[in-house]
C-alpha positions in Angstrom: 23.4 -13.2 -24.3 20.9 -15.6 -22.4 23.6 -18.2 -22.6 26.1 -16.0 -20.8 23.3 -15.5 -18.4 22.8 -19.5 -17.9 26.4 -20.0 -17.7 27.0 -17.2 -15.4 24.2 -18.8 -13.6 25.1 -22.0 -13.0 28.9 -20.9 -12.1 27.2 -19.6 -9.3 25.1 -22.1 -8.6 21.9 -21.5 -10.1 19.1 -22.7 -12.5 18.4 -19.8 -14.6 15.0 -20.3 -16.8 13.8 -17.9 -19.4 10.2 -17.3 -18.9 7.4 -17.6 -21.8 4.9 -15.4 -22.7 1.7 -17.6 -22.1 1.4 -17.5 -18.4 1.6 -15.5 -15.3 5.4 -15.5 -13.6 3.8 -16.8 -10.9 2.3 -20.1 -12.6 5.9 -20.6 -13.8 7.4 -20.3 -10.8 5.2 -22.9 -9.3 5.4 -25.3 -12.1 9.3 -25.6 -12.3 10.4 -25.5 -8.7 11.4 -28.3 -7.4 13.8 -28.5 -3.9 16.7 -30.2 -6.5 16.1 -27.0 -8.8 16.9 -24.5 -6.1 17.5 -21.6 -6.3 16.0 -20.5 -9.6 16.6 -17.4 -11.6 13.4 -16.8 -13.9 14.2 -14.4 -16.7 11.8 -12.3 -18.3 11.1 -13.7 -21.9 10.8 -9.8 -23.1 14.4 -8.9 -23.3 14.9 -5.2 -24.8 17.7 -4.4 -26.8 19.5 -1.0 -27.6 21.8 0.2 -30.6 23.3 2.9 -31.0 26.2 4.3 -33.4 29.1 5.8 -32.4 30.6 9.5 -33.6 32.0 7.8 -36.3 29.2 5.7 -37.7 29.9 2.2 -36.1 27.6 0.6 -33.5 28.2 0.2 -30.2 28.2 -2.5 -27.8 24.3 -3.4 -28.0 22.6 -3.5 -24.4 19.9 -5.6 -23.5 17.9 -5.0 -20.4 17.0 -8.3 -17.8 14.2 -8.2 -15.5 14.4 -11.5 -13.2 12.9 -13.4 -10.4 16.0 -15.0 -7.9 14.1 -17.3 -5.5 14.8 -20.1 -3.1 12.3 -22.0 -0.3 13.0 -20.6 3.3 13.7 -23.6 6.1 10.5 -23.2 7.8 7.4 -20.9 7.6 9.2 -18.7 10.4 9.3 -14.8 9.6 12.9 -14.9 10.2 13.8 -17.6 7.6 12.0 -16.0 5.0 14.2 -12.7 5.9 17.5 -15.0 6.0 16.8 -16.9 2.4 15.9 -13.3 0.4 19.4 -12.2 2.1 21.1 -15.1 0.8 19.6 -14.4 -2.6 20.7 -11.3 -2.9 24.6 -12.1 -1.8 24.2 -15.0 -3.9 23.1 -12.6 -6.7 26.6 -10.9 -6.5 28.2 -13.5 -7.2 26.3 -14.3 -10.4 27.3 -10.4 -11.3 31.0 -11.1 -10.9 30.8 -14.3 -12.9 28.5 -12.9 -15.3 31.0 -9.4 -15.8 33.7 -12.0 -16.3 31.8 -13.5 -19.6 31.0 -9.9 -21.1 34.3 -8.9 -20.6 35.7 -10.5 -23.9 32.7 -8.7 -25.7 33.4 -5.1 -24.4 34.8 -3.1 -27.3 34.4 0.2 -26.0 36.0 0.1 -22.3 32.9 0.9 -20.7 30.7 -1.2 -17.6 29.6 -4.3 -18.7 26.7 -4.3 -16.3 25.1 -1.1 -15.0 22.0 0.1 -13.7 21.9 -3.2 -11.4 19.0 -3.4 -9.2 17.5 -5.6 -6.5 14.6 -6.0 -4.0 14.4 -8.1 -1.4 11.0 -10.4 -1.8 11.4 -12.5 1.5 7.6 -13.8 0.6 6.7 -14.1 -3.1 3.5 -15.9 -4.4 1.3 -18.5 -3.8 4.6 -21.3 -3.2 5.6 -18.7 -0.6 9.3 -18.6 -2.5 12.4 -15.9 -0.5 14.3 -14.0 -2.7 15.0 -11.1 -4.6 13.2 -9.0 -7.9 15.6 -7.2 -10.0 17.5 -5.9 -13.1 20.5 -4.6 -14.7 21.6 -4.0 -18.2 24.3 -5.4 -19.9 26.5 -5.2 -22.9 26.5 -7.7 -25.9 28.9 -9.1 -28.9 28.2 -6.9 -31.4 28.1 -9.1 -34.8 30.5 -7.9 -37.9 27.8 -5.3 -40.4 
């Protein structure tokens, strides 16, 4: 699961770090970004899992839930760049969606989405490093392990 995040990630382009528990999402933020690092995905460290059994007494496709941060630096400290990079964040987010859906696909056992309940909101200021981008989530299917 995180690795077909990271993978899916860096297909498109992007760093993608799993937070810790110890400090704020903001103190992470600031300690790993670097210009070469750009843009950054920071995943949520708390990622929930559901199971459930079908009619017939097998389990489903487990789905986990992902929160994230998707952040860049705007070109200058101009209202309108801010605006542009959280734009670019979120189309750039798409892309990570298809490549991600491409990865879950060999896992899907059941025909359903592999991703759904996908959400995003544009954050064209975010914290003290003043970082554009995008808050959001979606849910998404895992390999269910032989019981």
């Amino acid at each position: 699961m995180i690795s077909d995040i990271k993978k899916a990630a860096s297909d498109s382009g992007i760093t993608a770090i799993v937070s810790n528990a110890r400090d704020k999402i903001e103190t992470q933020l600031n300690r790993i970004t670097g210009i070469e690092e750009l843009p950054i995905m920071l995943v949520s460290w708390d990622l929930e899992t559901t199971l459930e059994f079908d009619e017939n007494g097998f389990l489903k496709n487990p789905s986990t839930k992902v929160v994230f941060l998707l952040m860049t630096k705007a070109e200058s400290a101009e209202k309108n760049d801010y605006e542009e990079a959280a734009e670019e964040m979120a189309k750039l987010f798409q892309s990570f969606l298809v490549n991600l859906n491409s990865y879950l696909v060999r896992y899907n056992k059941e025909g359903g989405q592999n991703l759904t309940g996908i959400t995003h909101t544009l954050v064209p200021m975010h914290g003290m490093g003043k970082h554009s981008g995008i808050i959001g989530g979606f849910n998404m299917i895992n390999q269910i392990t032989s019981c």
